[in-house]
N, C-alpha and C positions, 0 to 999 in steps of 0.2 A: 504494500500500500504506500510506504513511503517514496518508492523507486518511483510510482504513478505519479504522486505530487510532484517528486523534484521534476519530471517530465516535464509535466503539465506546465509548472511553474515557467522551468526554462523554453517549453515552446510559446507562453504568453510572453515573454521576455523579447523573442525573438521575432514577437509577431509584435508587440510595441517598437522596437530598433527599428523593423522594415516599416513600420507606417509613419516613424519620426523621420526616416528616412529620405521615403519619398515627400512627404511634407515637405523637407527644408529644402531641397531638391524643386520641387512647383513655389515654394515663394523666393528661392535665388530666380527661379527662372523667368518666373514675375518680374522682378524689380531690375533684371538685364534688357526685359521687354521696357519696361517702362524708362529705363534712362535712353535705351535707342530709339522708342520713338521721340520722345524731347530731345535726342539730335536729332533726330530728318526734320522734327517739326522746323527745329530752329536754323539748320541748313536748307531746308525748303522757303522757308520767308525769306533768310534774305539772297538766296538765288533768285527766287521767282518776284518780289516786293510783297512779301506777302504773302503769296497764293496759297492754292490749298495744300497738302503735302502728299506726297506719292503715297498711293496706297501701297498697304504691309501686305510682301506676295504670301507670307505666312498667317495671316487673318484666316481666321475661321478655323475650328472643329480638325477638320483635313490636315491643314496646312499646320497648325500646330505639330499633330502629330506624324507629320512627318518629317517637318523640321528637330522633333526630338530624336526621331530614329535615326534621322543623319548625325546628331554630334552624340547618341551610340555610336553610329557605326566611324566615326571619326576618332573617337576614344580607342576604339578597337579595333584601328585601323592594322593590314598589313603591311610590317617595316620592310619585309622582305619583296626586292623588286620584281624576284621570281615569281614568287607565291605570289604576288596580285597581277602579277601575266596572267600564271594557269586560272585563277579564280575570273578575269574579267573573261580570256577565251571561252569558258564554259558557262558563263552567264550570256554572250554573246550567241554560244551554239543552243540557250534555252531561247532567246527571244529576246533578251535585256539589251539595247546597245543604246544606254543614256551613258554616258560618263560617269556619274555619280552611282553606275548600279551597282558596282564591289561596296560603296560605302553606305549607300543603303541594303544592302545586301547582310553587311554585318550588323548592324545597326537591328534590322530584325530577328537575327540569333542572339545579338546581347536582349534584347526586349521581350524573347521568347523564355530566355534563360531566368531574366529578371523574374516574372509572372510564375515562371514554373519554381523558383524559387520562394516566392510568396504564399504560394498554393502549397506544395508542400509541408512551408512550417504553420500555415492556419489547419494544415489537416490532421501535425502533431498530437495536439487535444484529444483527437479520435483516436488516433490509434493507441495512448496512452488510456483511454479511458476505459479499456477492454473490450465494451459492446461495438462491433461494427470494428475490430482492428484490423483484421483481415481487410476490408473491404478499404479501410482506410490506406494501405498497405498496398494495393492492388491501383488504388487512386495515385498516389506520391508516384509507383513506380509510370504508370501511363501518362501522367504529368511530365514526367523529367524523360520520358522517351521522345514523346513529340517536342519537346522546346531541345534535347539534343539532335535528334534524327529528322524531326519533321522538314527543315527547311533543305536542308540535304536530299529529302526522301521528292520532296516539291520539283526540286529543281533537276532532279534526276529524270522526273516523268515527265518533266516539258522537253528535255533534251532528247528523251528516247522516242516521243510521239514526233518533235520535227526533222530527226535521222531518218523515221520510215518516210515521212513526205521526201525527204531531198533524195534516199535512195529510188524509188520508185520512181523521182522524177528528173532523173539524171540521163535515163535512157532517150528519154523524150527530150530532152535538153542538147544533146548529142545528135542525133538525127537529125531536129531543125539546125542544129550546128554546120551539119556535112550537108544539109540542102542548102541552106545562105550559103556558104563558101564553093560551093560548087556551081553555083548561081551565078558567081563571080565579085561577091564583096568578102571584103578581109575581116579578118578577124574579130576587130573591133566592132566593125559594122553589122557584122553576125551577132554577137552576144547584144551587140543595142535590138536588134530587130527581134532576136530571140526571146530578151527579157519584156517586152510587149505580147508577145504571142504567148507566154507560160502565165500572163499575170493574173488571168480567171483561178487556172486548173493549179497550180504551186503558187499561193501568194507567200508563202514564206520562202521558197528557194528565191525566190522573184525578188526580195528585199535584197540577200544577199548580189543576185548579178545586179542590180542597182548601185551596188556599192563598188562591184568591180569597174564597172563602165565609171562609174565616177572617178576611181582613182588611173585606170586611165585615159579619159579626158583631163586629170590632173599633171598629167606629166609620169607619171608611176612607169616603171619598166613593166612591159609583159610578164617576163618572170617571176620581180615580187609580187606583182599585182597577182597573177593566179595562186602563188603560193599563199597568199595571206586569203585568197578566196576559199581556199583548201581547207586552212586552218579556221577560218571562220564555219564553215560544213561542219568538219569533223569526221568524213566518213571516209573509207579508204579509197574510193572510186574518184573523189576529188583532190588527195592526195595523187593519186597513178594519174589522172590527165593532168595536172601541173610538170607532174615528172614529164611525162610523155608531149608536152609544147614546150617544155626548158629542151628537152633531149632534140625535137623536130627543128627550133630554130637555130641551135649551136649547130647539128650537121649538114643542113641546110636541107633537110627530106620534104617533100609534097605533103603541104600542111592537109589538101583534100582526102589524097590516101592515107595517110595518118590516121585523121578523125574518121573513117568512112570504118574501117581495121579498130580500131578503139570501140565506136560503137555497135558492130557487130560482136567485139567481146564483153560487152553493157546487157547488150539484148539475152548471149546466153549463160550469164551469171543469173538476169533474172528470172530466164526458165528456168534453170538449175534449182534456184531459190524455191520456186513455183513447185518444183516434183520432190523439194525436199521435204516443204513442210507436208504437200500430198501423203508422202511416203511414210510422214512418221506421224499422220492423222489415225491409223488405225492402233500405234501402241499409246497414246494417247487417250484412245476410247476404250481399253482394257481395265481403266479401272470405275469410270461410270458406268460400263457394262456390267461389271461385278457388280458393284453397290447399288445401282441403283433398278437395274433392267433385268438382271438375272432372277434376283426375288419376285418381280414380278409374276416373271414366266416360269420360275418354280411355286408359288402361290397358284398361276391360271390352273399348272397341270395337275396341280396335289388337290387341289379343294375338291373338285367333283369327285375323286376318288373317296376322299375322308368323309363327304357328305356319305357317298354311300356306304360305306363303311358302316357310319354313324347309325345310318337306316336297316343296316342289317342287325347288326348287334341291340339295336332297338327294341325289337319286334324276337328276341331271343330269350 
């Protein structure tokens, strides 16, 4: 009983710290709001003689809270210039490509962790209390997995659902490729016409050749420019044709046979794909067939036997 109290004690303890916490935390960040607007106010008058003051782009509900989660994720920022390469490339291959999305990015795992942190020692009480510890116990752990794994777990699925868009529409991408250049415009000129004809059916592959055309109409070399399209992808088909237009223009090979040979090895990777999953569709069905089909049809063929059974021994 006394183990319970000191619990108890020290999880109210810990649940007054985090609410003094965040407290003094919302009125510093109150009165940093209130001194910077009385600068713009007073740098707006006398720029303007007067006039009204720019609006606060963080006013409102929204914009609060996401200006919190950026100086999380600026607190928390990564010192390592590596580590915030691989972390902005894989935020870029989910769909993120603001500037600021590594640091709102972090910002949301420090504020996931904060929460799940808070959660936890309010749920202390309960689990000290004996009735409902289990469950309490079951809570803290499903807490602290989503604010560890959740945004991880997020960002994994938005990356894995736009690989199967870019891979499926890579093929297609390649064919209008080797019909423009065979057509007789170059390169460039192909992936401009191309990224207009894919922008219905792949709007997400379609963002990234936007980005390629842009860097080079920027002056970008061919090379970097595809390899950084590549790395932006993520997927291995977009890696092999950067290799394969670095390899075609250093030997000076027929850019049309090139891509014409590329795409026909596009087209039977994704029949291959096509008969693989075909192929391992039936081991796949081996265990809802167990579980769920088989009792079925051993139920259809047993009952009317057992009925009769039942009717004989009946009547005995």
């Amino acid at each position: 009983m006394q183990i319970q109290t000191l619990i108890t004690i020290l999880g109210a303890v810990f649940v007054m710290a985090g609410v003094g916490g965040v407290a003094w935390a919302g009125i510093n960040e109150l009165r940093l709001r209130a001194i910077r607007r009385g600068r713009l106010a007073t740098a707006g008058g006398a720029q303007f003689g007067g006039g009204r003051a720019a609006r606060d782009p963080n006013a409102g509900l929204g914009g609060q809270m996401l200006g919190t989660i950026r100086r999380l994720g600026q607190q928390s920022a990564v010192r390592d210039p590596a580590k915030l390469s691989v972390l902005r490339s894989r935020l870029m291959q989910a769909g993120f490509y603001n500037r600021e999305a590594p640091v709102i990015y972090l910002g949301v795992r420090a504020a996931a962790l904060a929460v799940a942190t808070v959660g936890v020692i309010s749920i202390l009480p309960l689990i000290a209390g004996g009735k409902g510890g289990m469950t309490g116990i079951l809570l803290a752990c499903t807490l602290s997995g989503l604010a560890i794994l959740g945004p991880d777990r997020v960002l994994n699925m938005r990356r894995s659902k736009r690989e199967q868009e870019y891979r499926d529409g890579f093929p297609d991408l390649l064919d209008l490729l080797v019909a423009s250049v065979e057509a007789g415009l170059s390169l460039d000129a192909a992936v401009t016409r191309v990224t207009e004809e894919l922008a219905r059916r792949y709007p997400n592959l379609t963002v990234h050749l936007r980005f390629l055309v842009l860097e080079l109409r920027a002056g970008k070399s061919r090379k970097d420019a595809w390899s950084a399209f590549a790395d932006r992808l993520g997927i291995d088909d977009a890696r092999q044709l950067a290799t394969m237009l670095r390899q075609a223009e250093e030997m000076g090979t027929s850019l049309g046979e090139t891509l014409t040979v590329f795409s026909q090895d596009m087209r039977s990777k994704r029949m291959l794909r096509a008969e693989e999953k075909a192929l391992a569709l039936s081991a796949k069905l081996t265990v809802p067939l167990i579980v769920f089909i088989f009792p079925c049809l051993l139920g259809s063929l047993m009952l009317p036997a057992a009925a009769r059974l039942m009717h004989v021994f009946s009547h005995h």
